[in-house]
C-alpha positions as CSV (number, residue, x, y, z in Angstrom):
1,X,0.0,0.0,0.0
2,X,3.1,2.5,0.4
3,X,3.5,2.1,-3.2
4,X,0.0,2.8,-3.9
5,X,0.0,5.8,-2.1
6,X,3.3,7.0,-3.6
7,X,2.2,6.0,-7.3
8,X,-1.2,8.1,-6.4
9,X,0.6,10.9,-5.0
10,X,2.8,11.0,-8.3
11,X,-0.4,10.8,-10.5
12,X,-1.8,14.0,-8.8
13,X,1.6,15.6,-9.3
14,X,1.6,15.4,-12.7
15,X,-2.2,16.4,-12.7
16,X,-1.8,19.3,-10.4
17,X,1.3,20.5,-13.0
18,X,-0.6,20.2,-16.0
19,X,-3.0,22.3,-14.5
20,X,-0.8,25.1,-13.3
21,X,0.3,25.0,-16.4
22,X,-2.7,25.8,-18.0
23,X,-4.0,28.6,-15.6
24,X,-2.8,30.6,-13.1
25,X,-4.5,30.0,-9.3
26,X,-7.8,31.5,-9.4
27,X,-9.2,33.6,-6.0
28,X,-13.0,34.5,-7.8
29,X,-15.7,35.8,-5.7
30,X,-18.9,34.1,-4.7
31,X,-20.7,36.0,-8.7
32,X,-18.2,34.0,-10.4
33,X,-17.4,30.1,-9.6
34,X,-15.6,27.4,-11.5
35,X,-17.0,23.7,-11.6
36,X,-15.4,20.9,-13.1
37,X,-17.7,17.6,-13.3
38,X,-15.4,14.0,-13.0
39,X,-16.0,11.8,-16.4
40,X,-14.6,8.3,-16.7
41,X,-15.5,8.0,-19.8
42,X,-17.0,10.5,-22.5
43,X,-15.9,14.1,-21.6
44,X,-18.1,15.7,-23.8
45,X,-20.9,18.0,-22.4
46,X,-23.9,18.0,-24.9
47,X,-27.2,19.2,-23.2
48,X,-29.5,17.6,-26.3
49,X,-30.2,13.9,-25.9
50,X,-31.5,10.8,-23.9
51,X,-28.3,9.4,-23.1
52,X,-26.7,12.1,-21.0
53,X,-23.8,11.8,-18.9
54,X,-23.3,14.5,-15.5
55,X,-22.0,17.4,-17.0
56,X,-24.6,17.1,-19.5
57,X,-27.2,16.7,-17.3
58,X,-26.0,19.4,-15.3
59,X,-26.0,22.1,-18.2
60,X,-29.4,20.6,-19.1
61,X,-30.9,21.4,-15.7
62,X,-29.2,24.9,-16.0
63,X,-30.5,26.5,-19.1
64,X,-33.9,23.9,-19.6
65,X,-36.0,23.9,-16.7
66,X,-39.2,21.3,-16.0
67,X,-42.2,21.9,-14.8
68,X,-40.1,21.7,-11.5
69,X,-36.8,20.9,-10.6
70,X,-34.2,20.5,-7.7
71,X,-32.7,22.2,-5.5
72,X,-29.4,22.5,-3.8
73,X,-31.0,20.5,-0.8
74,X,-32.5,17.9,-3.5
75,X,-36.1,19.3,-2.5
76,X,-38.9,19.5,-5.5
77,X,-38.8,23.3,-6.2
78,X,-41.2,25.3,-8.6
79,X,-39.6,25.8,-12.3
80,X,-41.9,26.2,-15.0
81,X,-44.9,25.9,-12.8
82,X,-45.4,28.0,-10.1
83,X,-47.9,25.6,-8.0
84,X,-49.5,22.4,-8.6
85,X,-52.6,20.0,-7.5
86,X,-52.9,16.1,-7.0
87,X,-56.2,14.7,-7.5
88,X,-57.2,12.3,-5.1
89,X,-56.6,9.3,-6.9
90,X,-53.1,10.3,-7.7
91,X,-54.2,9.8,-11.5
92,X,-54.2,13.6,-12.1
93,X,-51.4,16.9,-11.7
94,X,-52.6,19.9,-12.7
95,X,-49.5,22.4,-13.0
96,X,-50.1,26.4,-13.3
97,X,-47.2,27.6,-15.0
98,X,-45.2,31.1,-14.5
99,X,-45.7,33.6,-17.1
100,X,-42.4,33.4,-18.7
101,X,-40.3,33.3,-22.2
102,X,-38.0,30.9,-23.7
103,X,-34.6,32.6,-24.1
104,X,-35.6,33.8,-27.4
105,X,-38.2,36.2,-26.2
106,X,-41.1,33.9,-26.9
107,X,-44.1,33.8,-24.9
108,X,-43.8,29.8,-22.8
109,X,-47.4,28.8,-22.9
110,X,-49.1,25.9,-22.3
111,X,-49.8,24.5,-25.4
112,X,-46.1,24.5,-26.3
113,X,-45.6,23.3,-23.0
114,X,-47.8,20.4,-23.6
115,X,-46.5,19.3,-27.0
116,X,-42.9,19.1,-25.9
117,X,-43.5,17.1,-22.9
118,X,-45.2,15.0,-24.8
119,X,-42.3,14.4,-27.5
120,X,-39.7,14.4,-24.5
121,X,-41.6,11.8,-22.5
122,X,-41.5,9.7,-25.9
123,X,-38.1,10.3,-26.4
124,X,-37.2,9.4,-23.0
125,X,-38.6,5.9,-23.5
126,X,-35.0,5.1,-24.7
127,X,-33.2,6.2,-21.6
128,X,-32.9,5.2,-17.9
129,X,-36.5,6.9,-17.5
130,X,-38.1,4.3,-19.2
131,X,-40.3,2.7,-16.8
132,X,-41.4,5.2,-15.3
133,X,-42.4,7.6,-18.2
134,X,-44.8,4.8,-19.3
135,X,-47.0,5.5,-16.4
136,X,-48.1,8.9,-18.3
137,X,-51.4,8.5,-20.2
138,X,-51.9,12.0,-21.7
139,X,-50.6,15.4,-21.3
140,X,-53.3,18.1,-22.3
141,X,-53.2,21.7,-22.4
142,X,-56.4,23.0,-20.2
143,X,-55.7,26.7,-20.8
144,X,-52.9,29.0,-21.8
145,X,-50.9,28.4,-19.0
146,X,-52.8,25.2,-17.3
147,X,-51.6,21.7,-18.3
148,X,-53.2,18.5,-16.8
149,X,-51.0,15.4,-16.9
150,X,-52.9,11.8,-16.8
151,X,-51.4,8.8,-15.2
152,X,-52.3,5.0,-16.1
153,X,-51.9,3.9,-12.4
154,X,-50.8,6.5,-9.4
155,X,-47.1,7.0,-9.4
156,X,-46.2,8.7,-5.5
157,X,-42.7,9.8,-6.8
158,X,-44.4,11.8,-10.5
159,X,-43.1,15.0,-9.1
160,X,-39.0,13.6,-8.4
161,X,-39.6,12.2,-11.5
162,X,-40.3,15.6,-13.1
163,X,-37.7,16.9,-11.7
164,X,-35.0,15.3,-13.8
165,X,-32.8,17.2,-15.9
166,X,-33.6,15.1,-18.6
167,X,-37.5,16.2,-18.4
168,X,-35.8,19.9,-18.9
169,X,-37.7,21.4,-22.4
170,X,-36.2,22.6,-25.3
171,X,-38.5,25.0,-28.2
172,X,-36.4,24.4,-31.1
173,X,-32.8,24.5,-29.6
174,X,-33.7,27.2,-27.0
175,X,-34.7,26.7,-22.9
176,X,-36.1,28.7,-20.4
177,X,-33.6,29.5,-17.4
178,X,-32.9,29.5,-14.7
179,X,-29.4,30.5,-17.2
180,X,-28.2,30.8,-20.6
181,X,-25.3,29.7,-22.2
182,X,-22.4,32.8,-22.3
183,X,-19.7,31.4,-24.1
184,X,-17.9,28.0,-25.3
185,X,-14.5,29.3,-25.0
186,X,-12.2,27.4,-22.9
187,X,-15.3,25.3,-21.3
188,X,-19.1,26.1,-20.9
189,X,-19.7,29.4,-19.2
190,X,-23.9,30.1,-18.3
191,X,-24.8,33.0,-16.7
192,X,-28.3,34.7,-15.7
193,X,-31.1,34.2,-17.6
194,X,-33.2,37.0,-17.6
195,X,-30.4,39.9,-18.9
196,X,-31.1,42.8,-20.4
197,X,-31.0,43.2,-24.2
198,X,-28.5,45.1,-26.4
199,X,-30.4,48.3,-26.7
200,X,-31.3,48.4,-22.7
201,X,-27.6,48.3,-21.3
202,X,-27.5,52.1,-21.2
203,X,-30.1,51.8,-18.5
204,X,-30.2,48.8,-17.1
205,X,-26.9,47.5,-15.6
206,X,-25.2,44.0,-16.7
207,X,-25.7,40.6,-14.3
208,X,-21.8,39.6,-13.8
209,X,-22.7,36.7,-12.5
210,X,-21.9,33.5,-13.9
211,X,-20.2,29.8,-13.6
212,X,-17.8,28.0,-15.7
213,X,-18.5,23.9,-16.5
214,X,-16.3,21.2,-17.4
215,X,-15.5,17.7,-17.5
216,X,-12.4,15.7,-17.3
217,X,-11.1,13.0,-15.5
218,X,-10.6,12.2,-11.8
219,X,-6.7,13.1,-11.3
220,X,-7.0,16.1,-13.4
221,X,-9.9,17.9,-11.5
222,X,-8.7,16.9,-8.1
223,X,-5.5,18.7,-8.9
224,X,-7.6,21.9,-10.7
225,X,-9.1,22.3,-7.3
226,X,-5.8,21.9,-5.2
227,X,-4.5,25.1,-8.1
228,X,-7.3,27.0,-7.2
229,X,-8.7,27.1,-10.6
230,X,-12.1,25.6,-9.5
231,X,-13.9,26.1,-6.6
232,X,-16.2,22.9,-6.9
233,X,-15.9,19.5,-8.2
234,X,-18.6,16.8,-9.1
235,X,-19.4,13.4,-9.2
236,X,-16.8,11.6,-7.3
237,X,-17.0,7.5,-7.3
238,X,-15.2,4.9,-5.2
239,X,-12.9,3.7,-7.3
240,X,-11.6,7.8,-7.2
241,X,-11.0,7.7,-3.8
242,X,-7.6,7.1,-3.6
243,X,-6.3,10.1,-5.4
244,X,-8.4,12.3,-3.1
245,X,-6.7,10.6,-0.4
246,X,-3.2,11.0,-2.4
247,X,-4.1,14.7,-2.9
248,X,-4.8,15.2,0.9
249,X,-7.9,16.9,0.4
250,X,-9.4,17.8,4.1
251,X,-12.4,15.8,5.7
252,X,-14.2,19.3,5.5
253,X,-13.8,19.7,1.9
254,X,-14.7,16.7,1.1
255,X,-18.8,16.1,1.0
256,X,-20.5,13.1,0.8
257,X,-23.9,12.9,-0.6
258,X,-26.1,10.3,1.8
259,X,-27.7,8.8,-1.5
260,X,-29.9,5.6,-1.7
261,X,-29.2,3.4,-5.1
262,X,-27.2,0.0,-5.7
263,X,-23.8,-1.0,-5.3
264,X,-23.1,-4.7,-5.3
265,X,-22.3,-7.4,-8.2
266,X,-24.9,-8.1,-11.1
267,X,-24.5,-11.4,-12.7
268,X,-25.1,-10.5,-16.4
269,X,-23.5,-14.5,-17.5
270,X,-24.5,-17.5,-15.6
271,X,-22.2,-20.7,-16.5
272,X,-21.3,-23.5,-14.7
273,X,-20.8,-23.2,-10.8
274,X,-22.8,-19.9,-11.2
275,X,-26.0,-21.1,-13.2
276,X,-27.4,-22.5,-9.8
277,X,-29.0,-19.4,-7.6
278,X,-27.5,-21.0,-4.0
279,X,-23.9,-21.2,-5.5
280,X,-24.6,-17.5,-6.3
281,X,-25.6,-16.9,-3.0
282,X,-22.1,-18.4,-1.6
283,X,-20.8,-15.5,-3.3
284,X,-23.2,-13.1,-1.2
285,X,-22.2,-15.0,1.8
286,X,-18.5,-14.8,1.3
287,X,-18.2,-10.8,0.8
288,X,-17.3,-9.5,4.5
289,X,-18.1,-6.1,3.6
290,X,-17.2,-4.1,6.3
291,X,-13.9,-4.8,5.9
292,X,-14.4,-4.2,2.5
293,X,-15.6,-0.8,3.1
294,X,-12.9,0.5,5.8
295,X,-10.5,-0.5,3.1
296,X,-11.3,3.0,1.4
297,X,-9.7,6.1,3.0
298,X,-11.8,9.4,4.2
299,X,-14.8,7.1,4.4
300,X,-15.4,5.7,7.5
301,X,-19.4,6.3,7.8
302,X,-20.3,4.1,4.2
303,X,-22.7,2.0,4.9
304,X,-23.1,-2.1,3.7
305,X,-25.7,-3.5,2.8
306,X,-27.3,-6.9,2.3
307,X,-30.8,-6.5,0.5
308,X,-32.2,-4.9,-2.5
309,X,-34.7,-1.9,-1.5
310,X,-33.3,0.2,1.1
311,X,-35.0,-0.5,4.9
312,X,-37.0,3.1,4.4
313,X,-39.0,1.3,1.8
314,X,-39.8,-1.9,2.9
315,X,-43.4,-2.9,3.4
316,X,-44.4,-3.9,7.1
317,X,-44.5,-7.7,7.5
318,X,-42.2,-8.5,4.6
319,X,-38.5,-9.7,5.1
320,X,-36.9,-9.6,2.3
321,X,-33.3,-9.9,3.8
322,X,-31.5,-13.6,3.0
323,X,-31.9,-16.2,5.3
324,X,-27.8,-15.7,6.4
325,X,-28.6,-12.2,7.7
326,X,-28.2,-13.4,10.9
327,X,-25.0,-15.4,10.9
328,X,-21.3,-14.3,12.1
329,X,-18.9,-13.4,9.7
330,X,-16.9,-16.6,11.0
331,X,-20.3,-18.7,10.9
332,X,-21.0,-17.8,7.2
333,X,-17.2,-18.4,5.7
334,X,-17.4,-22.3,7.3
335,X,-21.0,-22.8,5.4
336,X,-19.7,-21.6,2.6
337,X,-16.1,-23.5,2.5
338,X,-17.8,-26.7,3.0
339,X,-20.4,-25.9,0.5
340,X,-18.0,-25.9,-1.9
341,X,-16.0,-28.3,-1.2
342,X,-19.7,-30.6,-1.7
343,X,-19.8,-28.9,-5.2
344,X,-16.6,-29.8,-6.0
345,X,-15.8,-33.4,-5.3
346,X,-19.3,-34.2,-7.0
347,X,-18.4,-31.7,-10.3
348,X,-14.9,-30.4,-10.3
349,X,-13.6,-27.8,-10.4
350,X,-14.6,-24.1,-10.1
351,X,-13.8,-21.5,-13.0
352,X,-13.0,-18.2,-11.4
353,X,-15.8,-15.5,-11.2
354,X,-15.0,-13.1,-14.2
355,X,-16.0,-9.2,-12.6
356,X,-16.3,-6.2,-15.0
357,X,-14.6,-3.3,-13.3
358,X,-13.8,0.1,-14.5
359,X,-9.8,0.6,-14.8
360,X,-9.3,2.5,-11.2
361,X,-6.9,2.1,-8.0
362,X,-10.5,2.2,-6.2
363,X,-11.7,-0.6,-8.6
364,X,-8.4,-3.1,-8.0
365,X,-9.1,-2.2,-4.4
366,X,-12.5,-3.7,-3.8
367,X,-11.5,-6.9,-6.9
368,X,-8.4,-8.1,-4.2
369,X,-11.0,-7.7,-1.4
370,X,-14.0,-10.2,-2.8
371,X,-11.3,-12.0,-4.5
372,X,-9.2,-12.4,-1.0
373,X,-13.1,-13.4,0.2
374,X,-13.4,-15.9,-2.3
375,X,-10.1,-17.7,-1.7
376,X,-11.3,-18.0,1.7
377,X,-14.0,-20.3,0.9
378,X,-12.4,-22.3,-2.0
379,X,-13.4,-19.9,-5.1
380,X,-11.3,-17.7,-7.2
381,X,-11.9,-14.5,-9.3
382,X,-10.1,-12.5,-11.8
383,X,-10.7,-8.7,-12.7
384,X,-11.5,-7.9,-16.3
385,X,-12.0,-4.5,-17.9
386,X,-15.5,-3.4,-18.8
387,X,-15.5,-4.0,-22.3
388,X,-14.8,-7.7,-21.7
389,X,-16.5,-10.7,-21.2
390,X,-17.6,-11.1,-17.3
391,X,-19.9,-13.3,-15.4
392,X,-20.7,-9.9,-12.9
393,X,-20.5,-6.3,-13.5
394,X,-20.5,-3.6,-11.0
395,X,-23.6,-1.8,-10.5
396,X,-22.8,1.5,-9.3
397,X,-26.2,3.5,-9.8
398,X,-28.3,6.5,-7.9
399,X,-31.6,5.8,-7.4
400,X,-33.2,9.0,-9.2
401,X,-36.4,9.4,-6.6
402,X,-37.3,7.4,-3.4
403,X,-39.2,4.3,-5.3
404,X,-39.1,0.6,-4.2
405,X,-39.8,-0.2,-8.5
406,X,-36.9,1.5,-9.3
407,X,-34.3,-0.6,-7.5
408,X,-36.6,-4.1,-8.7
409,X,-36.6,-3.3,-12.5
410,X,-32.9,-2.9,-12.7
411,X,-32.9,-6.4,-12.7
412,X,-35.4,-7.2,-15.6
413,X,-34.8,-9.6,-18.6
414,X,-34.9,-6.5,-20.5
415,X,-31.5,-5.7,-18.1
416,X,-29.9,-8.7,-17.8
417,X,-30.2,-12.5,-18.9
418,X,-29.5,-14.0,-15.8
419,X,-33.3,-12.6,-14.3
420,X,-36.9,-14.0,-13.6
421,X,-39.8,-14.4,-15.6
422,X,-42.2,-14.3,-13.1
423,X,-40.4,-11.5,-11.3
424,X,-41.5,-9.6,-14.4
425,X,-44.5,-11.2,-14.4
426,X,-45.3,-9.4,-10.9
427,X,-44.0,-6.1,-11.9
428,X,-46.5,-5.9,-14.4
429,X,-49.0,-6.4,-12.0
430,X,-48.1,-4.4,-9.5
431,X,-47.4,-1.6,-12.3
432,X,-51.2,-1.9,-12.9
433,X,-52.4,-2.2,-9.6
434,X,-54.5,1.3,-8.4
435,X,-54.5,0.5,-5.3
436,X,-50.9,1.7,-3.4
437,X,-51.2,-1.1,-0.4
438,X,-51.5,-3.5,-2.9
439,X,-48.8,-2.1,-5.2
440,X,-46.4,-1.9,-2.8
441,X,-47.0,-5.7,-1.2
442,X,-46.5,-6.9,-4.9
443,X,-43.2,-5.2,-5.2
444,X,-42.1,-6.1,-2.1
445,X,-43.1,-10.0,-3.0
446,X,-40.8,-9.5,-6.2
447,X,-37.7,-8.5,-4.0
448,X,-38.4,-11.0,-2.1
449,X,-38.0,-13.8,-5.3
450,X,-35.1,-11.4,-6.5
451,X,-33.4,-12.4,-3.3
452,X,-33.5,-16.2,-3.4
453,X,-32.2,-16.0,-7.4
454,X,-28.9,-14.2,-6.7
455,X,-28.7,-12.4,-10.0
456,X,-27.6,-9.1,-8.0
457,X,-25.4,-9.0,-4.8
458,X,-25.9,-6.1,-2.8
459,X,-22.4,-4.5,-1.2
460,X,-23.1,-0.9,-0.4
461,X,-24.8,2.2,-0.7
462,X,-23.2,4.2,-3.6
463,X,-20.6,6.6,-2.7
464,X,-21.4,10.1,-4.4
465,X,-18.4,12.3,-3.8
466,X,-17.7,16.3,-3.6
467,X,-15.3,18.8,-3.4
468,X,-16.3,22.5,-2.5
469,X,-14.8,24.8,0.6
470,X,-17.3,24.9,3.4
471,X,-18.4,28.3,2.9
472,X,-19.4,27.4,-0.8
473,X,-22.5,29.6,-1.4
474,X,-25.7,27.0,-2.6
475,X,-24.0,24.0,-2.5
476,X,-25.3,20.9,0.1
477,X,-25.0,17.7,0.2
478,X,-28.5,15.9,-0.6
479,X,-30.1,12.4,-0.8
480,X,-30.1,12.9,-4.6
481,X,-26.7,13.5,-5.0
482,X,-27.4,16.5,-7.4
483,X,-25.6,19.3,-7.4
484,X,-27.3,22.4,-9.5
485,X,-25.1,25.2,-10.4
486,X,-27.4,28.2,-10.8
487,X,-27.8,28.3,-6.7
488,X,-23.5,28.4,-6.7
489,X,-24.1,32.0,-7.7
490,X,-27.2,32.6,-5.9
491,X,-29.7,33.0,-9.3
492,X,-32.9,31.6,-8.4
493,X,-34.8,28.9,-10.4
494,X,-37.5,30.7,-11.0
């Protein structure tokens, strides 16, 4: 681990010298801040699209606002609508929008309104919306600025849904706040919607407000920060963890969102010793994750986990934790070890576990800890990279809104191959059920069967990862891990 740290520390070196070399320090004021988003993989930030990643999503969210959308405290907040009602039967919201323009001076209204919802709802039934924007049933446009969306069956989480960055509209190319796009020079730079024209800057006197946006990788905008070129960075993972350890970033810059979503092992390839759902769960049984957990630095309050649906959205009277749940650490390793060694005097030998992991010092971090597990009990593993065969990937998702269905479906046969039938089968159902008590017993039923197959193993919460000084104006750390940037220079949503 000495090496580790040193080959880490190097890494941010040669980050943090780029950088300088690129920009002098930067001191700013609380009208003008500098956020850099962390990409893996596609740095690009392109607003337009299903498919976005962070930093598109966040521009989205800045210059297209929803009917509603988040704030710095991940709270539902008025956007395009100023209020809204829920009929009784949670089949009906009724939203009065603001009177307001698109940023080319045209009247929003809701007609317009109306029509692109409806095209971005269809749009987003190829995106990681898509089951949920199959519960609309009809968007019409009551009056000029009253617009009624139907549901098929109640949805309680609608309005986090709305909120989205993806459900942002576009009229042809243009948005409607809270900010407009400035510049594309040297990175995105948005500043306040609503500023005054050509002809009025005699009398009216210029919004200097603004934030800068870009995206690059991990090492590159830890060490941006350290310069002092950006005052906030964005989406931090695990597997970054190390280099903000190597970079010696203090506990009180560093904020951690206390998100709800799934971190564990998803079998996507079934073969051999891993076709059979109790093998699979030898694999749950062998993972001791808290040691797992504390082997991450700066960390020490991330939280395990050993079932699907978070505990805040169980159903009374169900127990859908696995039958082991109960068992020392020391208990579970001797079941397992002797199950295997059953297995394998009547079949032979075990291939290694083949695990999809992205190419990270946090990633080789967590493979030698389940693979150290594994040994333990008589099984192997070996790491591959994402873009290779593997019997399990890493799931390493935020759920988008507090919803039980959302953590169930991401284990579909439209997600993977190693799934359920009737698991699906219940879905359906309880996507059609009216009735919420029933609803919510049926999906509980389904985590329940997802449980005894094995085809996900649950590690962890997610780890959502900031950077931003303590005094950072409008920025918090939220259960939806989303970070807005028009509250980082104090420009409202609406």
């Amino acid at each position: 681990m000495i090496f580790q740290s040193r080959f880490w520390r190097n890494c941010i070196a040669a980050a943090f010298a780029a950088t300088t070399l690129g920009g002098c320090g930067y001191a700013g004021d609380e009208d003008q801040v500098r956020v850099t988003v962390v990409e893996d993989g596609d740095a690009r930030i392109n607003p337009v699209g299903t498919r976005l990643n962070f930093a598109s999503s966040t521009m989205r969210a800045a210059i297209a606002k929803g009917l509603v959308g988040l704030d710095e405290e991940g709270r539902v907040v008025p956007a395009l609508a100023a209020r809204w009602i829920v009929t009784d039967d949670g089949l009906s919201y009724i939203f009065r929008l603001f009177d307001t323009k698109w940023d080319d001076g045209r009247q929003v209204t809701a007609e317009r309104v109306a029509r692109l919802l409806k095209q971005r709802l269809s749009e987003l039934r190829n995106s990681r919306l898509r089951y949920d924007v199959v519960a609309v049933d009809e968007v019409v446009s009551m009056t000029g600025r009253v617009i009624e969306i139907q549901l098929k069956a109640p949805h309680p989480n609608f309005l986090q849904l709305l909120a989205q960055p993806e459900m942002g509209l576009f009229r042809a190319g243009h948005g409607a706040g809270p900010m407009r796009l400035l510049s594309e020079e040297n990175g995105i730079k948005l500043g306040q919607f609503d500023q005054p024209s050509q002809d009025e800057q005699d009398t009216a006197q210029e919004d200097d407000r603004w934030v800068s946006l870009r995206s690059e990788p991990a090492a590159s905008a830890i060490a941006r920060y350290r310069s002092g070129a950006v005052q906030v960075v964005l989406n931090g993972k695990y597997h970054h963890l190390p280099l903000v350890d190597a970079a010696d970033i203090s506990s009180g810059e560093l904020r951690l969102d206390p998100v709800a979503g799934l971190f564990g092992l998803r079998f996507i390839r079934a073969q051999g010793f891993w076709a059979v759902p109790a093998n699979r769960e030898i694999l749950a049984m062998a993972i001791n994750r808290p040691a797992l957990l504390t082997s991450f630095p700066g960390v020490s309050a991330w939280q395990s986990r050993l079932k699907i649906v978070p505990e805040a959205l169980d159903v009374e009277g169900i127990n859908s934790y696995p039958d082991w749940a109960s068992m020392t650490m020391e208990d579970r390793i001797v079941f397992a070890r002797n199950h295997v060694s059953r297995w394998k005097a009547s079949e032979g030998p075990v291939v290694p576990l083949t695990i999809a992991l992205p190419g990270a010092a946090g990633a080789r971090i967590l493979f030698k800890r389940i693979q150290s597990d594994l040994r333990r009990v008589g099984l192997d593993a070996r790491m591959v990279s994402r873009n290779q065969e593997a019997d399990v990937e890493l799931m390493d998702e935020i759920a988008p809104y507090d919803s039980a269905p959302w953590f169930l479906k991401q284990f579909t046969c439209a997600k993977t191959t190693v799934c359920l039938n009737d698991a699906d089968s219940k879905i359906a159902e309880a996507d059609a059920a009216t009735n919420l008590q029933i609803k919510a017993r049926l999906y509980a039923e389904v985590e329940n069967m997802l449980v005894d197959h094995y085809n996900f193993i649950p590690i962890a919460v997610p780890i959502r990862w900031s950077i931003a000084r303590q005094n950072q104006r409008g920025f918090a750390v939220n259960p939806r891990g989303w970070h807005p940037l028009n509250p980082l220079v104090g420009i409202p949503i609406s």
